[in-house]
C-alpha positions in Angstrom: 39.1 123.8 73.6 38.4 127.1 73.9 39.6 130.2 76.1 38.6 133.9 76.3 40.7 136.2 75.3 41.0 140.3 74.7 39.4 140.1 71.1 36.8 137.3 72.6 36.9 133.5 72.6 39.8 131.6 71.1 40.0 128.2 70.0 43.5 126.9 71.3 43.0 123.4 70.7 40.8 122.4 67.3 39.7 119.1 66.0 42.2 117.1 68.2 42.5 113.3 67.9 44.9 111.7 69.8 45.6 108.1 70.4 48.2 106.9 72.6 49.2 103.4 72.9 50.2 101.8 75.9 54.1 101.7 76.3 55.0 104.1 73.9 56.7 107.6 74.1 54.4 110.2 72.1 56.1 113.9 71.4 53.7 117.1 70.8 55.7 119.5 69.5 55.7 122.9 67.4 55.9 126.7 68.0 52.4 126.7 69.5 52.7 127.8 73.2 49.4 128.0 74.3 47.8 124.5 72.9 50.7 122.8 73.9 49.9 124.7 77.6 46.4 124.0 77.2 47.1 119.9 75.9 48.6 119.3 79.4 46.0 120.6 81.2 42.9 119.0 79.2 45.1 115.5 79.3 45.8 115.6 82.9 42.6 116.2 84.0 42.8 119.8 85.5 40.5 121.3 83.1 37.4 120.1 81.1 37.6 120.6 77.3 34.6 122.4 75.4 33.5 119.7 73.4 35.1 116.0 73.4 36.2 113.8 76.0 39.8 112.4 77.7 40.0 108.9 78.1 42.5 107.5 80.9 42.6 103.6 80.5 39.3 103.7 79.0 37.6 105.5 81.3 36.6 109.5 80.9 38.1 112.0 83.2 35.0 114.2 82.8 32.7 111.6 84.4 35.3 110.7 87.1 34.6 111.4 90.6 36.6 113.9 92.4 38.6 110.5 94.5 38.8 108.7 91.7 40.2 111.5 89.8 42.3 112.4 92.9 43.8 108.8 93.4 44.7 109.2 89.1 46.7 112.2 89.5 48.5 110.6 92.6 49.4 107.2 91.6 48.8 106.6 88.0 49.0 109.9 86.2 52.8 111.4 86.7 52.4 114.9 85.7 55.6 116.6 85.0 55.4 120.6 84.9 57.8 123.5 83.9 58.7 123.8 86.4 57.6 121.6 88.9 56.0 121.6 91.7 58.0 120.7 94.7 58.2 121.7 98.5 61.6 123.9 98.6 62.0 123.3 102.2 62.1 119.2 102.0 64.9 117.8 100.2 65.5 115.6 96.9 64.5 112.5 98.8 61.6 114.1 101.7 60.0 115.2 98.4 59.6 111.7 97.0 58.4 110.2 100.3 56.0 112.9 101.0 53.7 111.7 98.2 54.2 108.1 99.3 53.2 109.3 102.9 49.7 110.8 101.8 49.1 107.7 100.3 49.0 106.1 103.6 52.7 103.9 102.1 54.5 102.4 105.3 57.9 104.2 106.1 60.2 101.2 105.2 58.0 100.7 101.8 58.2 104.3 101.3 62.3 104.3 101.7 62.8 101.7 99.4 60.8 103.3 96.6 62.1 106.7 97.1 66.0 105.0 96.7 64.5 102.8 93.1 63.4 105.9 92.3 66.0 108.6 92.8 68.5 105.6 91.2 66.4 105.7 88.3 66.5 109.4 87.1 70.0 109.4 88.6 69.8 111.6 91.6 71.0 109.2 94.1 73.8 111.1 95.3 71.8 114.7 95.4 68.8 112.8 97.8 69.5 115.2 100.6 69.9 118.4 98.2 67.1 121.0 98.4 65.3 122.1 95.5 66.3 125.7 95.2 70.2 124.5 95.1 69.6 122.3 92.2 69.2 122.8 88.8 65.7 123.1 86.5 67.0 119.8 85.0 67.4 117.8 88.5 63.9 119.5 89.8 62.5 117.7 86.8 64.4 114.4 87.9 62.9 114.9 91.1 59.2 115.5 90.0 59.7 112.3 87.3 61.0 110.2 90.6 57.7 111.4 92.6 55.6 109.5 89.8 57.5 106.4 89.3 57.7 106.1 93.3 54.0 106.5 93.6 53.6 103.7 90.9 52.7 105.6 87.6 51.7 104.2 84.3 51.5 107.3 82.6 54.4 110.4 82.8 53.3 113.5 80.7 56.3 115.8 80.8 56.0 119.3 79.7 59.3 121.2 78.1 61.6 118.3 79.4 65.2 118.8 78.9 67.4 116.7 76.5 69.4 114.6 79.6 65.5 114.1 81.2 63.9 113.3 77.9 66.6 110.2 77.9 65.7 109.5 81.0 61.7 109.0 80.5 62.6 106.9 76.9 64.7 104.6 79.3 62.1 104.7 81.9 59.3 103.8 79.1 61.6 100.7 78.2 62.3 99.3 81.7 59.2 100.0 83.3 56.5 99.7 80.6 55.3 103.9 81.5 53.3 105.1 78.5 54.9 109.3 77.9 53.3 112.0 76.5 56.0 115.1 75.9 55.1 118.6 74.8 58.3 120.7 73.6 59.1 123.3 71.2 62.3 121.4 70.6 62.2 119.0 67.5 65.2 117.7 68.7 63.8 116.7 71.9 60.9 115.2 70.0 62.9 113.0 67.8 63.5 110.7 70.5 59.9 109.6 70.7 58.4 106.5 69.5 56.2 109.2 67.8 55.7 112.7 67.0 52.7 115.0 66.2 53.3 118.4 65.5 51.0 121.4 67.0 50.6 124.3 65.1 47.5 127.1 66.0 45.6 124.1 67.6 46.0 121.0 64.9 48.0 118.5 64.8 49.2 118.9 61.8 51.2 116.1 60.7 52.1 113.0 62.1 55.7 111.1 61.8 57.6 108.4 62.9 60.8 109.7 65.1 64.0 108.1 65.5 64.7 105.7 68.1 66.4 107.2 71.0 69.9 105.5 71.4 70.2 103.1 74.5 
């Protein structure tokens, strides 16, 4: 992939092949801001690499129409960003439903998600708190509880905290979600099924990680 910059184009992402199997938690870590910034965006669909393709369940996000792609990044695709995107004036819980809602998702349907969900990353007793009074690590719990409402079988989770990088191993167990993490923290990392280091666009080594503790 490559982006302009004050010297001319630069190649942020190089010679990139990634597999990532169903079920499994897959780190990307290393000191390399901008491919890791630029990973998220060509995996989740929100902008085209230069040469290559991105392959969601077998099918390529570049020849995707713009509903099909659409209905990916609302049901199936749980993108996670640092930090994320939420409505500041709708609480922990009115944030979850309001995804559910554009999907057309009946109101007692749409309850019932929302409380599996909020259980699951552990915000059941902050549902009515407001974004702005909570902390960077709950608004992640929030955005993570929008995607496994909404039905997701992918998260990918960009700079996830320690407690919310537990949270998505556990959710890949019990659910059967396939996660993709980007991180500078090798710590952070070690708790994926597998890691792959970034370094000035290539992944330069691959290794097993430990297995998070239950």
């Amino acid at each position: 992939m490559t982006r302009t910059g004050p010297d001319g184009p630069v190649d942020v992402l190089r010679d990139l092949d990634l597999h990532v199997p169903a079920g499994h938690v897959v780190a990307i870590y290393g000191p390399d801001v901008a491919g890791r910034s630029a990973l998220v965006q060509v995996l989740s669909g929100l902008v085209q690499p230069s040469s290559g393709s991105v392959r969601f369940n077998d099918e390529s996000l570049a020849v995707m129409t713009t509903k099909r792609l659409a209905q990916v990044r609302a049901r199936e695709l749980g993108l996670i960003r640092n930090p994320p995107r939420l409505v500041d004036r709708l609480t922990a819980e009115e944030n979850v439903e309001l995804g559910l809602a554009r999907q057309g998702v009946a109101p007692d349907d749409r309850r019932e998600r929302t409380d599996t969900a909020l259980a699951a990353v552990g915000l059941g007793a902050r549902r009515r708190s407001y974004p702005p009074r909570l902390s960077a690590e709950d608004r992640q719990r929030i955005a993570i509880a929008q995607a496994v409402a909404a039905g997701a079988v992918v998260l990918l989770v960009e700079e996830p905290t320690p407690a919310v990088m537990l949270i998505v191993v556990r959710l890949s167990r019990t659910l059967r979600v396939t996660v993709v993490v980007t991180t500078r923290d090798e710590s952070v990392a070690a708790r994926a099924t597998t890691l792959h280091r970034l370094e000035q666009g290539r992944i330069d080594e691959v290794a097993a990680a430990r297995r998070a503790a239950s």
